[in-house]
Biopython code that builds the backbone (N, CA, C, O; Angstrom):
import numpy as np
from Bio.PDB.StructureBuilder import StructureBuilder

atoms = [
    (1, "UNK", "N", (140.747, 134.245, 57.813)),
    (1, "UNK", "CA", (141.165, 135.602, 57.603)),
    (1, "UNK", "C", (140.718, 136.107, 56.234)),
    (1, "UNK", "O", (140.260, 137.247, 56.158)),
    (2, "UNK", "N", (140.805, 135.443, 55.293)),
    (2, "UNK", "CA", (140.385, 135.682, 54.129)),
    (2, "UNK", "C", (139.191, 135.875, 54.212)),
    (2, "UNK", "O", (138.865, 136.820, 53.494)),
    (3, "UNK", "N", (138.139, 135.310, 54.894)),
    (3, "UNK", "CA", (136.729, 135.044, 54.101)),
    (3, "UNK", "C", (136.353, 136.746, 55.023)),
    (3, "UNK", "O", (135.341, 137.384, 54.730)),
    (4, "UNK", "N", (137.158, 137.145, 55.891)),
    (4, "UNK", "CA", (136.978, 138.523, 56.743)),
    (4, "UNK", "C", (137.166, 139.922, 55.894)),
    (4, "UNK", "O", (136.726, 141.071, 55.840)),
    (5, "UNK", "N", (138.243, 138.929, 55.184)),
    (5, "UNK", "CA", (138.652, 140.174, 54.269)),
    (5, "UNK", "C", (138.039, 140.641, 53.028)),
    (5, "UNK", "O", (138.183, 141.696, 52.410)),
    (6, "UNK", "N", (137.045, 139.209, 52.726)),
    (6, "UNK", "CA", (136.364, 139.301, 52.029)),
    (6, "UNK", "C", (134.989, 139.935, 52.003)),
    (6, "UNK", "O", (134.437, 140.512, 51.066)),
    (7, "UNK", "N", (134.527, 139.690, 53.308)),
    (7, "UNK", "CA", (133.247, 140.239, 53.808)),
    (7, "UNK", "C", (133.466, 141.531, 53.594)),
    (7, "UNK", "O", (132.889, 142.110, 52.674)),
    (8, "UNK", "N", (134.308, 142.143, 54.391)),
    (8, "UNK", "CA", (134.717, 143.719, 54.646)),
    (8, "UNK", "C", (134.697, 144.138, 53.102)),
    (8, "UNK", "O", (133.946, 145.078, 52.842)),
    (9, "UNK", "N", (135.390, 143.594, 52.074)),
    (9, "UNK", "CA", (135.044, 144.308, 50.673)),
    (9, "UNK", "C", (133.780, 144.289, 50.059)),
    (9, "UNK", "O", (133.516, 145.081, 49.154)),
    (10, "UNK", "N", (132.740, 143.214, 50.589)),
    (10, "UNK", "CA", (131.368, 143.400, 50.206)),
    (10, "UNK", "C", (130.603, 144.454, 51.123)),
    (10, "UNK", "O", (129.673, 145.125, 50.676)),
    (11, "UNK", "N", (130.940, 144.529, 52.100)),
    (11, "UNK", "CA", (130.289, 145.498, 52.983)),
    (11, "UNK", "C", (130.547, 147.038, 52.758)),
    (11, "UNK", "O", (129.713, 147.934, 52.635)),
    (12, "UNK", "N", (132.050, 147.114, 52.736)),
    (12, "UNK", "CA", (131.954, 148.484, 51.905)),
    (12, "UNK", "C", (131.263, 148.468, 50.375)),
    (12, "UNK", "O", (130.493, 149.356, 50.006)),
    (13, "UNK", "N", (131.408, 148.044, 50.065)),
    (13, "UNK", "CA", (130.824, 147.958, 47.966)),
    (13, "UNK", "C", (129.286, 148.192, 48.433)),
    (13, "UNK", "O", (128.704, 149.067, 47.793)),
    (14, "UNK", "N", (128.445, 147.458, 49.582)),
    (14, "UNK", "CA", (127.329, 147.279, 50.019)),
    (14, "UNK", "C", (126.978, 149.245, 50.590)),
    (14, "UNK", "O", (126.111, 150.056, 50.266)),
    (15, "UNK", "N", (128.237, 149.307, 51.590)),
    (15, "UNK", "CA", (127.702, 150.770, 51.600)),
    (15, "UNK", "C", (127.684, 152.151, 50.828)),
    (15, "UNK", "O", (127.145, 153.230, 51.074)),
    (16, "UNK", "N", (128.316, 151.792, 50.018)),
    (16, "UNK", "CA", (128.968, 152.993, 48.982)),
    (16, "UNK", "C", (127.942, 152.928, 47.860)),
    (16, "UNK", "O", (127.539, 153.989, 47.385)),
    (17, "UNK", "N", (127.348, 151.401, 47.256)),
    (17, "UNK", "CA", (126.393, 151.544, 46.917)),
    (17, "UNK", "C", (125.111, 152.828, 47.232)),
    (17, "UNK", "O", (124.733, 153.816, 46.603)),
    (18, "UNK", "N", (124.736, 152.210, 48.498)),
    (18, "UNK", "CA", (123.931, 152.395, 49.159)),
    (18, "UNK", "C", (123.875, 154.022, 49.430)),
    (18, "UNK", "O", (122.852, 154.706, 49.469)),
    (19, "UNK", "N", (125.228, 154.466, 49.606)),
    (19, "UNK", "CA", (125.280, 155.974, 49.746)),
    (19, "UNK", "C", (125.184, 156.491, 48.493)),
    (19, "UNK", "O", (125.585, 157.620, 48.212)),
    (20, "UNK", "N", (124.686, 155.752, 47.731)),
    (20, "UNK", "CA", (125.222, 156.832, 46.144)),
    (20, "UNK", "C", (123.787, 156.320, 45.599)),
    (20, "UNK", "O", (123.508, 156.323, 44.400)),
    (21, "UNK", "N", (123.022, 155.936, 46.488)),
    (21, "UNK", "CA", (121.127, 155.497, 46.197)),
    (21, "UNK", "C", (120.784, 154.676, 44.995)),
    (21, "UNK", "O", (119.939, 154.751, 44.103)),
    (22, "UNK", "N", (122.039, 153.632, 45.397)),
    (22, "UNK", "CA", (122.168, 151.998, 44.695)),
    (22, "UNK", "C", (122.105, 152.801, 43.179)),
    (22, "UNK", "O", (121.215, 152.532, 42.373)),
    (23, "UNK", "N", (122.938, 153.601, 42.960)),
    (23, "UNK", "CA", (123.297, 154.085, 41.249)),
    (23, "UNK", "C", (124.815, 154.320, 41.017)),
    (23, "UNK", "O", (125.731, 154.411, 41.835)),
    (24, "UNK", "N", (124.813, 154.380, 39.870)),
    (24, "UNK", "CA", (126.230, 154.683, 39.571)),
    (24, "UNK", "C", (126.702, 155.746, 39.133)),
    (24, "UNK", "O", (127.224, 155.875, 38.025)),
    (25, "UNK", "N", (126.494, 157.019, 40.364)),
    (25, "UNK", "CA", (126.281, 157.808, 40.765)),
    (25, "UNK", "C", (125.618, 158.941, 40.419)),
    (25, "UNK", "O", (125.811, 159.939, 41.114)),
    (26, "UNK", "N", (124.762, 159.009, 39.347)),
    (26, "UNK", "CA", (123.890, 159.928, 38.430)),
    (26, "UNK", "C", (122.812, 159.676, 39.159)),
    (26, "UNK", "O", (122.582, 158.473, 39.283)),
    (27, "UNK", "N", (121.860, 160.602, 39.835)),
    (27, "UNK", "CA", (120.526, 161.022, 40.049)),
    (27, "UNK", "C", (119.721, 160.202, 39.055)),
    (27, "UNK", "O", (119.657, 160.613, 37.896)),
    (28, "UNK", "N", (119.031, 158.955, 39.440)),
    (28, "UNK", "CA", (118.076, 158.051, 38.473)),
    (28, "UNK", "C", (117.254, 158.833, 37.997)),
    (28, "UNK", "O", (116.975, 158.623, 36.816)),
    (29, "UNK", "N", (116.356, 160.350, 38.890)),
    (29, "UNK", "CA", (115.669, 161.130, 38.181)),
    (29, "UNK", "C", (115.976, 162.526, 38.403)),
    (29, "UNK", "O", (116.280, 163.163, 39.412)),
    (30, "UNK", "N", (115.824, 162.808, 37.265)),
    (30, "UNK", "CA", (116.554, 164.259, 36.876)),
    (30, "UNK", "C", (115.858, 165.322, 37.847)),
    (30, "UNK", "O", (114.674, 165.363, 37.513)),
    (31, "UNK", "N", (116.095, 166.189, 38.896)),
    (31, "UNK", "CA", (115.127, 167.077, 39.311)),
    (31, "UNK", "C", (114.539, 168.388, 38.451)),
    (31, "UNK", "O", (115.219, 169.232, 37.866)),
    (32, "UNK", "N", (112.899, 168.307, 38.556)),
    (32, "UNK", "CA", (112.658, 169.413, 37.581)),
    (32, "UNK", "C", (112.582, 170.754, 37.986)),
    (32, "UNK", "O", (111.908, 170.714, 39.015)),
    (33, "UNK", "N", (112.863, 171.813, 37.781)),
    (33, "UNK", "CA", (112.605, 173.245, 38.219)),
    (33, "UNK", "C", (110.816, 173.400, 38.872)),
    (33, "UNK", "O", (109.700, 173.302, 38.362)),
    (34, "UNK", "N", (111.377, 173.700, 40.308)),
    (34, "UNK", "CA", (109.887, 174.126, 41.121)),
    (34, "UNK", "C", (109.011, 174.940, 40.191)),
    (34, "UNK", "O", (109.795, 175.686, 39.605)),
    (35, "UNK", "N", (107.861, 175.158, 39.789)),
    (35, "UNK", "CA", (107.334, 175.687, 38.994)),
    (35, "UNK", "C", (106.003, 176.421, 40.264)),
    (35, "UNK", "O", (105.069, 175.679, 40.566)),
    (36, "UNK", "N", (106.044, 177.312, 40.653)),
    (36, "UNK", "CA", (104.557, 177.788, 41.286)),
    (36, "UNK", "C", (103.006, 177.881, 40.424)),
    (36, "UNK", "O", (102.903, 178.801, 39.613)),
    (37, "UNK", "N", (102.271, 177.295, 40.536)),
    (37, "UNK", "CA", (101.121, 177.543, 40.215)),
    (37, "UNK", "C", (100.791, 178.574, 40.137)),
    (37, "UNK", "O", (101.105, 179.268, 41.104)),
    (38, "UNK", "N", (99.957, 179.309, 38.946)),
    (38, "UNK", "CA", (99.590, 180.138, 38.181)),
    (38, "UNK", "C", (98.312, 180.381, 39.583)),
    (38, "UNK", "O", (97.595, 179.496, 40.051)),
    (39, "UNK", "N", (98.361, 181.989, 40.037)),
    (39, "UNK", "CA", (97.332, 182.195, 41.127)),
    (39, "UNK", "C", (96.439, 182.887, 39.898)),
    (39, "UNK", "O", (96.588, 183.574, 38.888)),
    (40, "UNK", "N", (95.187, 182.084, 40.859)),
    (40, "UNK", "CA", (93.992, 182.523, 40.182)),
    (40, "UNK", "C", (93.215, 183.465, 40.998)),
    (40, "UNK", "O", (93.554, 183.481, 42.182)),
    (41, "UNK", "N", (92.260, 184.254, 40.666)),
    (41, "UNK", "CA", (91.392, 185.025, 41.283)),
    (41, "UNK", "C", (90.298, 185.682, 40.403)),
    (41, "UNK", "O", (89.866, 185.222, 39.346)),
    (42, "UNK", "N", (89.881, 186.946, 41.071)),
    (42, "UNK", "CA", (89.273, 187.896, 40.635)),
    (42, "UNK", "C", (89.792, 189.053, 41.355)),
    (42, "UNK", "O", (90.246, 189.158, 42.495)),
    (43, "UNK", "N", (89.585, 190.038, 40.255)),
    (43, "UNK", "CA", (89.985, 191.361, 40.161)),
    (43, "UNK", "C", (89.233, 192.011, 41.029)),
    (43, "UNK", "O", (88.071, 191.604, 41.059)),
    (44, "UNK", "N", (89.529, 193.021, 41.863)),
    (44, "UNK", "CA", (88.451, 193.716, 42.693)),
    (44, "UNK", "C", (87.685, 194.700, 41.628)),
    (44, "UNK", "O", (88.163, 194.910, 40.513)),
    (45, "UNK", "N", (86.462, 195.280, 42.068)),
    (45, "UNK", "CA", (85.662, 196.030, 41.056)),
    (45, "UNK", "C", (86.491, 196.903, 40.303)),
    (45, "UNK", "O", (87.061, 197.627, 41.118)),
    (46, "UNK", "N", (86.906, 197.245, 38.921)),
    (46, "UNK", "CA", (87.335, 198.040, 38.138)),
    (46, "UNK", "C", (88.314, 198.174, 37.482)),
    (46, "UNK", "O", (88.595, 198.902, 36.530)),
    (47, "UNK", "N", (89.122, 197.026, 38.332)),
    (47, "UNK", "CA", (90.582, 196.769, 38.510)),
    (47, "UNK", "C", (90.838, 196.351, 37.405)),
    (47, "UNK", "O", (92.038, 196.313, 37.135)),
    (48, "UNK", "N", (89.723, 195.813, 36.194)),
    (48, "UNK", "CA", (90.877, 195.171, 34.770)),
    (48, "UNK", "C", (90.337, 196.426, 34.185)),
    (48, "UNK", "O", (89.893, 196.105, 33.083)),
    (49, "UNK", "N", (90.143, 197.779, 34.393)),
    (49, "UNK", "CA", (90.198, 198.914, 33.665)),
    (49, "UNK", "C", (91.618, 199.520, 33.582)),
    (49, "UNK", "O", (91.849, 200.342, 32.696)),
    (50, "UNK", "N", (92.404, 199.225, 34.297)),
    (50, "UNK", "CA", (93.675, 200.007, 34.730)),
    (50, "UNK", "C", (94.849, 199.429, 33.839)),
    (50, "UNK", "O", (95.909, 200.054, 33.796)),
    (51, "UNK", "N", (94.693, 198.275, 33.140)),
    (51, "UNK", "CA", (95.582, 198.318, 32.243)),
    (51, "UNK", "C", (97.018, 197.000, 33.058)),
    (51, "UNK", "O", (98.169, 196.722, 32.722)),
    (52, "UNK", "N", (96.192, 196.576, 34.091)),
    (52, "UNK", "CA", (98.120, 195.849, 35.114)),
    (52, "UNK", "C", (98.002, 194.694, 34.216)),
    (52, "UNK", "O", (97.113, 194.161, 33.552)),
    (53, "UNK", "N", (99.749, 194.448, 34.556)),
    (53, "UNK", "CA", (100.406, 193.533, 33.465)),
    (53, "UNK", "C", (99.945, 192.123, 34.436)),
    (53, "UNK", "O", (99.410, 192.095, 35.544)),
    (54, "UNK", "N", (100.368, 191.047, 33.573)),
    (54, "UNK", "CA", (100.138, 189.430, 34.064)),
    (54, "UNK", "C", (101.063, 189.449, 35.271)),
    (54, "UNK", "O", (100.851, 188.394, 35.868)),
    (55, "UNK", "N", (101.972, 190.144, 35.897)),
    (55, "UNK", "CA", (102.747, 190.044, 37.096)),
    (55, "UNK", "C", (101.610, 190.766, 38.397)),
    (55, "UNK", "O", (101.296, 190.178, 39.432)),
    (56, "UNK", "N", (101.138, 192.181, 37.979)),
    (56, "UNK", "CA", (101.032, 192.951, 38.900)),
    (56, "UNK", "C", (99.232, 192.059, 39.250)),
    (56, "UNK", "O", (98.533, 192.363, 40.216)),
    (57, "UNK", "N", (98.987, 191.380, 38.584)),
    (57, "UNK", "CA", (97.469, 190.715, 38.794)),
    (57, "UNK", "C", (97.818, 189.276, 39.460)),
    (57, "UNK", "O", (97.228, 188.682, 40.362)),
    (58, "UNK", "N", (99.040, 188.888, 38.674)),
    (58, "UNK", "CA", (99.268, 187.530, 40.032)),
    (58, "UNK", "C", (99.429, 188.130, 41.132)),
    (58, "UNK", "O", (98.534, 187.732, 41.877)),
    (59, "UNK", "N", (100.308, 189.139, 41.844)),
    (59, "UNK", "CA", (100.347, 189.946, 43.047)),
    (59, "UNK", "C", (99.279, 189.897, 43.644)),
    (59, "UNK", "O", (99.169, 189.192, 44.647)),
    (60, "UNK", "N", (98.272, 190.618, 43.173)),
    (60, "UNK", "CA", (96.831, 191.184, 43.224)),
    (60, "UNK", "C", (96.373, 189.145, 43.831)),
    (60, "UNK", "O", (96.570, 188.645, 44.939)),
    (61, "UNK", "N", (95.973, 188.719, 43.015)),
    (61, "UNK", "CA", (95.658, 187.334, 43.388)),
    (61, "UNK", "C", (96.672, 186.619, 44.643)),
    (61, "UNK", "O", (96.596, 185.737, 45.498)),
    (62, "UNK", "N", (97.202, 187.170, 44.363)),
    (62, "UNK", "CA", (98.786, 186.479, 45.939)),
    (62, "UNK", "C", (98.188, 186.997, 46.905)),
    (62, "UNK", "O", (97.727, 186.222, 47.743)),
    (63, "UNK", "N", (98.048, 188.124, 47.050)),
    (63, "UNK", "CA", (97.781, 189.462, 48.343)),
    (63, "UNK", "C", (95.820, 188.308, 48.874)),
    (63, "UNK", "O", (95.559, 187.682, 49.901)),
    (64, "UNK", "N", (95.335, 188.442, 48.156)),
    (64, "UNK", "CA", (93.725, 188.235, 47.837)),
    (64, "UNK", "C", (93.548, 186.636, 49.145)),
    (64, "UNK", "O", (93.058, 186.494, 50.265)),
    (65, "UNK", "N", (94.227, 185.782, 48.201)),
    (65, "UNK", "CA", (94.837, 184.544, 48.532)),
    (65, "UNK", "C", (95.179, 184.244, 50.350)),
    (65, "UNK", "O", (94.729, 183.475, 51.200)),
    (66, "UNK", "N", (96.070, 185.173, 50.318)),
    (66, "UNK", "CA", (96.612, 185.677, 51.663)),
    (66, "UNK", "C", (95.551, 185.828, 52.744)),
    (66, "UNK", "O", (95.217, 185.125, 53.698)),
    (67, "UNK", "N", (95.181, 186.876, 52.304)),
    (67, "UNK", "CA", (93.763, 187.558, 53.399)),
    (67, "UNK", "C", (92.239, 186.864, 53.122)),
    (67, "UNK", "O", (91.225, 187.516, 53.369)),
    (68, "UNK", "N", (92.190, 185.849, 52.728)),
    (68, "UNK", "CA", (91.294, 184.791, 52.069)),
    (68, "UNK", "C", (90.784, 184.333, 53.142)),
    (68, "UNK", "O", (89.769, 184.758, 53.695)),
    (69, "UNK", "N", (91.645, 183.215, 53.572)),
    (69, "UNK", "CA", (91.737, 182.026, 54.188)),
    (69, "UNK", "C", (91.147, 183.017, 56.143)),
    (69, "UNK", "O", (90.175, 182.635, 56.794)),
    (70, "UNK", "N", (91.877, 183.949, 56.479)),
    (70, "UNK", "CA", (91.713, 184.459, 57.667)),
    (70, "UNK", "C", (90.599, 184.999, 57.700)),
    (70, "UNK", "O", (90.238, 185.084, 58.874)),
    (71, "UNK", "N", (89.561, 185.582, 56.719)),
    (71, "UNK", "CA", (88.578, 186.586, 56.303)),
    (71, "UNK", "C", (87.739, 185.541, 56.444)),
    (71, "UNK", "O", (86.818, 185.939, 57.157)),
    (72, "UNK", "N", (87.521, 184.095, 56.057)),
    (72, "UNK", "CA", (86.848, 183.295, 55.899)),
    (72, "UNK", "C", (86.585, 182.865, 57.267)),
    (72, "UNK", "O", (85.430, 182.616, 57.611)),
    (73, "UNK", "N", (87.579, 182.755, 58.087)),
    (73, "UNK", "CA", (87.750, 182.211, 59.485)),
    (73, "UNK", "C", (86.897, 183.230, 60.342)),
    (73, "UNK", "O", (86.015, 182.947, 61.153)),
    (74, "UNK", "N", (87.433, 184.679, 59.920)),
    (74, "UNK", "CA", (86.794, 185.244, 60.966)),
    (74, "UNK", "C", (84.558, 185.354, 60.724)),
    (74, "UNK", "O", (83.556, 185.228, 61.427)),
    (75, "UNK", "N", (84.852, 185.599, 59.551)),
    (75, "UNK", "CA", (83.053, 185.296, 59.206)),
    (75, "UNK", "C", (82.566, 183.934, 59.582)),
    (75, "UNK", "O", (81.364, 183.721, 59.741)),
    (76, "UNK", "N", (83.436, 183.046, 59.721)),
    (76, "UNK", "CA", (82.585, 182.060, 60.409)),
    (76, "UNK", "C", (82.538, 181.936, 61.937)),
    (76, "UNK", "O", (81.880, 181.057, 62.493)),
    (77, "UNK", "N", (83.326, 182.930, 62.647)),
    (77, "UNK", "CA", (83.316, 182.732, 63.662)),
    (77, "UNK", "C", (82.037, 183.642, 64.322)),
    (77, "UNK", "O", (81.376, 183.330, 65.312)),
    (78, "UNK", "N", (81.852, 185.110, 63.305)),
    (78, "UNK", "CA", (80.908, 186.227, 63.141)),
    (78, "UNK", "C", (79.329, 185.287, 63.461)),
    (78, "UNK", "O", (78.206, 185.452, 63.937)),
    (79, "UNK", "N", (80.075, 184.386, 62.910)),
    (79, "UNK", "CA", (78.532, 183.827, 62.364)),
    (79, "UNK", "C", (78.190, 182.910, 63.593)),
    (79, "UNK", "O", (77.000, 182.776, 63.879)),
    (80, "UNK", "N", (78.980, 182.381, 64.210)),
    (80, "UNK", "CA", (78.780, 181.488, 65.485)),
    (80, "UNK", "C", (78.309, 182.146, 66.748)),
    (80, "UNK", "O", (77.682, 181.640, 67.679)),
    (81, "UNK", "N", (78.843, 183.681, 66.553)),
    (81, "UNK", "CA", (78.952, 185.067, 68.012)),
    (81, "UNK", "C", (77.510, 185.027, 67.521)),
    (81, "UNK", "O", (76.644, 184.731, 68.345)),
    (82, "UNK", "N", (77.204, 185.262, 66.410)),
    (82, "UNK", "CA", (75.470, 185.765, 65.654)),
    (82, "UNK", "C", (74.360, 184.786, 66.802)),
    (82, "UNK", "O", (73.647, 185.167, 67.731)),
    (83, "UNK", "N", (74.550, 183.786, 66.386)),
    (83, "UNK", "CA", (73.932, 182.609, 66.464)),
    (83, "UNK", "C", (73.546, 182.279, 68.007)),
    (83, "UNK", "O", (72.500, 181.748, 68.380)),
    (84, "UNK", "N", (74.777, 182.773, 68.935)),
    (84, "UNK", "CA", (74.818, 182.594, 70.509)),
    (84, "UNK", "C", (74.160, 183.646, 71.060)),
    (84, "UNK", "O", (73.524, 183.577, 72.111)),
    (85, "UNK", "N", (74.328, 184.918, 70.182)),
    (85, "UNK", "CA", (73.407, 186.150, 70.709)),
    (85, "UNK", "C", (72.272, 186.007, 70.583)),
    (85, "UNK", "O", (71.573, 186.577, 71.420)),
    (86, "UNK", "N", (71.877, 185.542, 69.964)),
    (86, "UNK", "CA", (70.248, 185.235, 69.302)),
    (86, "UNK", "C", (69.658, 184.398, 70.241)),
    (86, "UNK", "O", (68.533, 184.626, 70.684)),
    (87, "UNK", "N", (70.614, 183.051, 70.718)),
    (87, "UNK", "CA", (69.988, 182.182, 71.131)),
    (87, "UNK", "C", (70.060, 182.915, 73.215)),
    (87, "UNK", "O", (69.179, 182.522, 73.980)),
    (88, "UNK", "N", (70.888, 183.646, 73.605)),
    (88, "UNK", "CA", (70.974, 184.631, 74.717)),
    (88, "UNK", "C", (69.522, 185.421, 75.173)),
    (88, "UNK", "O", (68.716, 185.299, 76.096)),
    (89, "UNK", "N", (69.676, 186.318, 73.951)),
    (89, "UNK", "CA", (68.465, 187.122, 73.881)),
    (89, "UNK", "C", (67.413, 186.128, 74.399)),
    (89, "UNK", "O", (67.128, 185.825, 75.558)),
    (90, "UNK", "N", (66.805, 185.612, 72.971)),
    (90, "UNK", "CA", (65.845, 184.535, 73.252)),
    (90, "UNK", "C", (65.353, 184.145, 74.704)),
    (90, "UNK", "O", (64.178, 184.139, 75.072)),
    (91, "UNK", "N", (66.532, 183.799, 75.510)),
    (91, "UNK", "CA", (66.301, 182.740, 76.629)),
    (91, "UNK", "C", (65.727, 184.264, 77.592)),
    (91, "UNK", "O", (64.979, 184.267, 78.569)),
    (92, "UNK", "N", (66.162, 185.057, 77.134)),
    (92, "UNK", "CA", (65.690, 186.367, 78.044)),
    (92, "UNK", "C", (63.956, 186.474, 78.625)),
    (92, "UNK", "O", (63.555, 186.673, 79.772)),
    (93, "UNK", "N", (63.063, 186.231, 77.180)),
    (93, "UNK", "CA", (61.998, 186.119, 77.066)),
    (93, "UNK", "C", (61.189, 185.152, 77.751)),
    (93, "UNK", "O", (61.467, 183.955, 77.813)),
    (94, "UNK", "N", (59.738, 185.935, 78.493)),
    (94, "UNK", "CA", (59.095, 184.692, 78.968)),
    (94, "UNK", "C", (58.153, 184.028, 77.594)),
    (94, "UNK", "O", (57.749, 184.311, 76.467)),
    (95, "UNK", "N", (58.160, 182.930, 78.647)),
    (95, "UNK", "CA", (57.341, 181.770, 77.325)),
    (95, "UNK", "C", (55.845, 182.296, 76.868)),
    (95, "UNK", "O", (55.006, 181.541, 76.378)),
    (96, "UNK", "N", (55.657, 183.573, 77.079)),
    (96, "UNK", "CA", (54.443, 184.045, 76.236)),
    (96, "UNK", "C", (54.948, 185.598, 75.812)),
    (96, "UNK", "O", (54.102, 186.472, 75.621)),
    (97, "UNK", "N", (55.793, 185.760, 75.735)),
    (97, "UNK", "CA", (56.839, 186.831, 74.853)),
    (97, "UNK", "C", (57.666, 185.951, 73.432)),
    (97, "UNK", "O", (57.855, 186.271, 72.258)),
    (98, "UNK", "N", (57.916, 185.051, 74.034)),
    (98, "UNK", "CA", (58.487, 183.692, 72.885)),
    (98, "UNK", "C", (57.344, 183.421, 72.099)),
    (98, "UNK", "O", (57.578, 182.868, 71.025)),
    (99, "UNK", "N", (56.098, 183.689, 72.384)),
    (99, "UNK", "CA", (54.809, 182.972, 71.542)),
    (99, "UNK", "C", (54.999, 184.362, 70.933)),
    (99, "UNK", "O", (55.424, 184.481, 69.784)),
    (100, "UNK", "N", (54.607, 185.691, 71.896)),
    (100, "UNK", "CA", (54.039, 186.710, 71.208)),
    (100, "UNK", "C", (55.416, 187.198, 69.698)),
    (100, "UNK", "O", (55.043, 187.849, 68.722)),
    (101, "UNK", "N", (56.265, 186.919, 69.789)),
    (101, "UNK", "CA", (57.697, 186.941, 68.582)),
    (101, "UNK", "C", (57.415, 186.125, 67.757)),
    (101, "UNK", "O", (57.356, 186.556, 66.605)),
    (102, "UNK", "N", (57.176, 184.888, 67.938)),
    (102, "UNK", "CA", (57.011, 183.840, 67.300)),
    (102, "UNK", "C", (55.716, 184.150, 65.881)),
    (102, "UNK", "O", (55.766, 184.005, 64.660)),
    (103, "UNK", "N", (54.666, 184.622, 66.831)),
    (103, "UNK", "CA", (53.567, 184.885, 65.836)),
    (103, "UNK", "C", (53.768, 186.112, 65.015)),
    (103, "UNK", "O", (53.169, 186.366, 63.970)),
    (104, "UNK", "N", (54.762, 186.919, 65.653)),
    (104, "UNK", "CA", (54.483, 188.370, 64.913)),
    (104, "UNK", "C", (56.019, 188.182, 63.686)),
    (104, "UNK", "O", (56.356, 189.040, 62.870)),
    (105, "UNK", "N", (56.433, 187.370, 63.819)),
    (105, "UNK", "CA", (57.719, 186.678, 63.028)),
    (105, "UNK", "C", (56.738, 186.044, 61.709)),
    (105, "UNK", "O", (56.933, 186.198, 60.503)),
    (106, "UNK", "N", (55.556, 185.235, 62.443)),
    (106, "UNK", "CA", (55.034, 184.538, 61.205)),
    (106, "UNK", "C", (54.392, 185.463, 60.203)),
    (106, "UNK", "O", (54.470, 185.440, 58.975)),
    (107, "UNK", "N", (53.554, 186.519, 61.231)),
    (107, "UNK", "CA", (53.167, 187.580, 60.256)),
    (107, "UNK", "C", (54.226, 187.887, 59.356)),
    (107, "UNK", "O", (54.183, 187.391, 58.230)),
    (108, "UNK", "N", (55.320, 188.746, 59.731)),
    (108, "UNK", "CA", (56.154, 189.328, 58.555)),
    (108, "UNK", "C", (56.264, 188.324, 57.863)),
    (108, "UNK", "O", (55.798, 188.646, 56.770)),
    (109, "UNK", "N", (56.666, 187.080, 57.816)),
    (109, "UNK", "CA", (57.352, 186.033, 56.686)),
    (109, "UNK", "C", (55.754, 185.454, 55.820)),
    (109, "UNK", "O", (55.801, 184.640, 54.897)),
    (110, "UNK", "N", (54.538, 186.009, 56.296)),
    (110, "UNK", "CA", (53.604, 185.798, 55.476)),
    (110, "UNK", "C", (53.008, 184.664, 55.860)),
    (110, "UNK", "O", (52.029, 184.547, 55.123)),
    (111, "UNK", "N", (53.058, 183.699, 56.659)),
    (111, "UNK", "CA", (52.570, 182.469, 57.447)),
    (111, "UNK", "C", (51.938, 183.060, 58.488)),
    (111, "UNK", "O", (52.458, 183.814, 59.311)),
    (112, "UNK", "N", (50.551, 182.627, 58.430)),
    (112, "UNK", "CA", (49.440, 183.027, 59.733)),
    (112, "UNK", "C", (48.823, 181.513, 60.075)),
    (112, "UNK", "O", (47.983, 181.375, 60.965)),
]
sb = StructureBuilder()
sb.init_structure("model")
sb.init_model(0)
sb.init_chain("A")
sb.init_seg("    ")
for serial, (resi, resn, name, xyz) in enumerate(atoms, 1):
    if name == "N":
        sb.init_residue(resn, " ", resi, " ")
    sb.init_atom(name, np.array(xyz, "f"), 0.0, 1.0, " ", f" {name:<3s}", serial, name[0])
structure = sb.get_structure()
């Protein structure tokens, strides 16, 4: 009975520990204040004529930031639609319309 009664006081001491993240009960590390990173950018054309304070230009860089990432997505997708039209067209042509482009392509770029 004893050695039961004994267990049971290590097992709680074991969990109370354990709930208090094996400390005696102080946070081992202090949490520091979230700090956001300083947004960087560029100003749209003219925009450091106007005089905006270090808030209204992080904004400006927040907003920028924002419409970045989607602007980027959609030009690469611009660029994939480009690429399939071209290669569409193309297949349109017979294989001596494909020569006759081909050569008059080399003309403009200066290769004969």
């Amino acid at each position: 009975m004893r050695s039961a009664l004994l267990f049971g006081v290590f097992a709680l001491a074991f969990a109370v520990t354990v709930g208090l993240g094996g400390s005696n009960g102080q946070d081992p590390k202090p949490k520091e204040p979230k700090v956001e990173p300083k947004a960087k950018g560029q100003l749209p054309q003219n925009w450091s004529q106007l005089g905006l304070t270090a808030d209204q230009k992080a904004k400006v860089y927040k907003v920028q930031a924002k419409y970045n990432t989607d602007i980027d997505k959609l030009e690469a997708e611009i660029k994939e639609f480009k690429a399939k039209l071209t290669k569409e067209r193309f297949e349109i042509l017979t294989a001596e319309q494909k020569k006759a482009l081909e050569d008059i392509l080399k003309k403009k770029s200066g290769g004969q």
